[in-house]
C-alpha positions, -999 to +999 in steps of 0.1 A: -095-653-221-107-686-238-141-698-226-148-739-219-178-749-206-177-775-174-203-793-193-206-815-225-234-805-247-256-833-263-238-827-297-204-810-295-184-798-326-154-815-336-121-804-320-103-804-361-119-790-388-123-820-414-113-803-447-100-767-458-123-738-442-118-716-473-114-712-510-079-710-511-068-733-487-092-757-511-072-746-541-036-751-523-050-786-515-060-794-549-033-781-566-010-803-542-028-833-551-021-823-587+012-820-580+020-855-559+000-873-586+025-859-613+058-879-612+083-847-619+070-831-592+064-853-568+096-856-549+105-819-555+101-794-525+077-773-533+060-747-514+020-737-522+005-714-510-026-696-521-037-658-516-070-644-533-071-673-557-027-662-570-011-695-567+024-691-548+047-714-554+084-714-537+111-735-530+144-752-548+136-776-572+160-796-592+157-781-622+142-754-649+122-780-667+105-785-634+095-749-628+078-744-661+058-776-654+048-767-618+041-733-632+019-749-659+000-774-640-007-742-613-019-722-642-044-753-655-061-756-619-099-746-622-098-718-600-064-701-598-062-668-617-024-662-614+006-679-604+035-664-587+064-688-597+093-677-571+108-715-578+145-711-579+165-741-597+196-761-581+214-758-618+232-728-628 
């Protein structure tokens, strides 16, 4: 059962949080950044995700060059401790 009070109090929270509510949503936000401001990786389709500060990174990206740099700029973010590179390459 969800609870909403008939009436407005004086100062009411927002609706939306505003920014990440945890450490590793932070991290999967700044490593994103990271990532869009790099011009490899900016158009490739890459998955983040964070769990206990293990970057997680999936998806098909163009090619193995592009892995080992997603991998290393992942690796190079202040706060990640591992990365989990499950990137798989379009070239054979």
């Amino acid at each position: 059962m969800t609870y909403v009070p008939w009436f407005f109090p004086d100062d009411p929270p927002p609706l939306f949080q505003t920014g990440p509510t945890s450490d590793d949503a932070r991290l999967a936000c700044q490593l994103l950044e990271r990532m869009q401001r790099d011009p490899r990786l900016r158009h490739e389709r890459i998955c983040i995700e964070v769990q206990n500060r293990v970057a997680i990174l999936e998806g098909v990206i163009t090619s193995a060059d592009v892995s080992t740099e997603a991998h290393a700029l992942a690796w190079c973010t202040p706060g990640v401790h591992d990365v989990n590179n499950r990137l798989r390459s379009l070239e054979r």
